[in-house]
C-alpha positions in Angstrom: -1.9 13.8 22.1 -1.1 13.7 18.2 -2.5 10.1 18.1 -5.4 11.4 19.6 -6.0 14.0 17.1 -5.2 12.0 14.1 -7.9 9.3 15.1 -10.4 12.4 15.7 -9.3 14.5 12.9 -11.8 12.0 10.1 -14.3 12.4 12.9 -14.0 16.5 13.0 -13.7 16.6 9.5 -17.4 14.7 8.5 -19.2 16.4 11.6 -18.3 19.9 9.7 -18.7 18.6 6.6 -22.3 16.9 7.5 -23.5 20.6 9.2 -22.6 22.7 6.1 -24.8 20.5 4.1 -27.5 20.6 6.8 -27.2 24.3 7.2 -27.6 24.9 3.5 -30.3 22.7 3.5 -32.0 24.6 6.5 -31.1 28.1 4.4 -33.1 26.7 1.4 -35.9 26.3 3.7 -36.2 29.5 4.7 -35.5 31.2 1.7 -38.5 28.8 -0.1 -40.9 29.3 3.1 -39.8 32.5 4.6 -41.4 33.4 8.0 -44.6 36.2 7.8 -43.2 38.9 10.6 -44.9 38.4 13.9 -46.7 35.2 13.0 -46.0 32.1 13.5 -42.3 30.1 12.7 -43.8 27.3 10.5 -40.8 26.7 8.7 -38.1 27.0 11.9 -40.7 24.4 13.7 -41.0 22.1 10.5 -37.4 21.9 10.0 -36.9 21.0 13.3 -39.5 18.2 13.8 -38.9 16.9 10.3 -34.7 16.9 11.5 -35.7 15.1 14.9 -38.0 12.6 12.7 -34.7 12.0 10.5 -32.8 11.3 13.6 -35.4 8.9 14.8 -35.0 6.7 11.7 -31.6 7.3 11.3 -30.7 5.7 15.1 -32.7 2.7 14.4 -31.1 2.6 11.1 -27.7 1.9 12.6 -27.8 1.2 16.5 -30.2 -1.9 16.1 -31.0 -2.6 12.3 -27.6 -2.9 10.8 -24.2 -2.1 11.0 -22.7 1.3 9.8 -19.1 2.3 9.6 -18.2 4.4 12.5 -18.2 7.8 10.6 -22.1 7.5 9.4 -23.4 8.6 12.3 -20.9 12.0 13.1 -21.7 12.8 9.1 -25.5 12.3 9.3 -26.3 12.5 13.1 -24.5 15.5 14.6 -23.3 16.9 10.9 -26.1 16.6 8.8 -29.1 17.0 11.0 -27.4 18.7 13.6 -26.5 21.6 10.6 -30.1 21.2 9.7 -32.0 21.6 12.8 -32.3 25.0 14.6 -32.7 25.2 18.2 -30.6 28.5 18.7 -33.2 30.0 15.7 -36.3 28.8 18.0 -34.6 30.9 20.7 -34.5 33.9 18.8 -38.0 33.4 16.4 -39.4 32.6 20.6 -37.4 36.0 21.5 -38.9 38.2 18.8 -42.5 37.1 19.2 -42.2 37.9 22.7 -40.7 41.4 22.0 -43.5 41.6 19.2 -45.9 41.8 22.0 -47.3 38.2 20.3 -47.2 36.3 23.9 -49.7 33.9 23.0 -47.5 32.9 19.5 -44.6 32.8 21.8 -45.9 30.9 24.5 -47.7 28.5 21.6 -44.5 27.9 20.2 -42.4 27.8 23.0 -44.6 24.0 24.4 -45.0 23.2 20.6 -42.1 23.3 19.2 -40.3 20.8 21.9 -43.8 18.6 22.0 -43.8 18.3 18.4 -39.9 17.3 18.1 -40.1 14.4 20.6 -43.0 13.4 19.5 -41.3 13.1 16.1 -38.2 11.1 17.0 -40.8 8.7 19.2 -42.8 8.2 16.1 -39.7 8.1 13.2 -38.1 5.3 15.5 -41.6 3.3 16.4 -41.9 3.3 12.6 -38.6 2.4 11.9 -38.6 -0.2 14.0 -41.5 -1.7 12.7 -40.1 -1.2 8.9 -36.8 -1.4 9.1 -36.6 -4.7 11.0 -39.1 -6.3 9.2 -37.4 -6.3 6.0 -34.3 -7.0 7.2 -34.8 -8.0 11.0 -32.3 -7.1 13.2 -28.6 -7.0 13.2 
């Protein structure tokens, strides 16, 4: 059991690291672009399409472009953009519209918001692919 933590421990430790930078960097974000009450969550839903576009790039990056030491992907992946992205805040912006009486806003977001994300990591890794591999070709 204690090997098992030890080997783990490096992973824990860059997963929490990686989402108190992403977190930060998602606080920043609101506090520069702050939500208008009752309207729509533009920055909530750009964070998290422009986080699932980084996760796009970033699996291409090191599943089929080129090697990456076994820690990159906890940091940046899980940590990082995990932190960054904020699924449990589209849950509660979805929430308040609806209690707003703003169905329409909530409903809007509610199909946009997931739409918009995996449309993001589709593009991000298409054009990844296509970049990536091209100037390095793969691994």
């Amino acid at each position: 059991m204690a090997q098992g933590w030890r080997s783990q421990a490096p992973v824990v430790a860059v997963v929490a690291l990686g989402g108190a930078v992403g977190a930060a960097a998602r606080y920043a974000a609101a506090l520069g672009w702050p939500a208008r009450s009752g309207g729509f969550p533009w920055t909530t839903f750009w964070v998290n399409v422009a986080g699932c576009a980084a996760m796009g790039v970033l699996m291409v990056a090191v599943t089929e472009v080129r090697y990456a030491h076994r820690l990159v992907r906890p940091f940046l992946g899980t940590g990082v953009l995990g932190g960054f992205t904020t699924f449990s805040t589209y849950a509660v912006d979805l929430r308040g519209l609806l209690a707003d009486g703003r169905p329409g806003t909530g409903l809007a977001y509610l199909a946009a918001t997931p739409l918009a994300a995996l449309t993001a990591v589709w593009l991000a890794s298409w054009a990844a692919r296509r970049g990536l591999k091209r100037g390095g070709g793969p691994r």
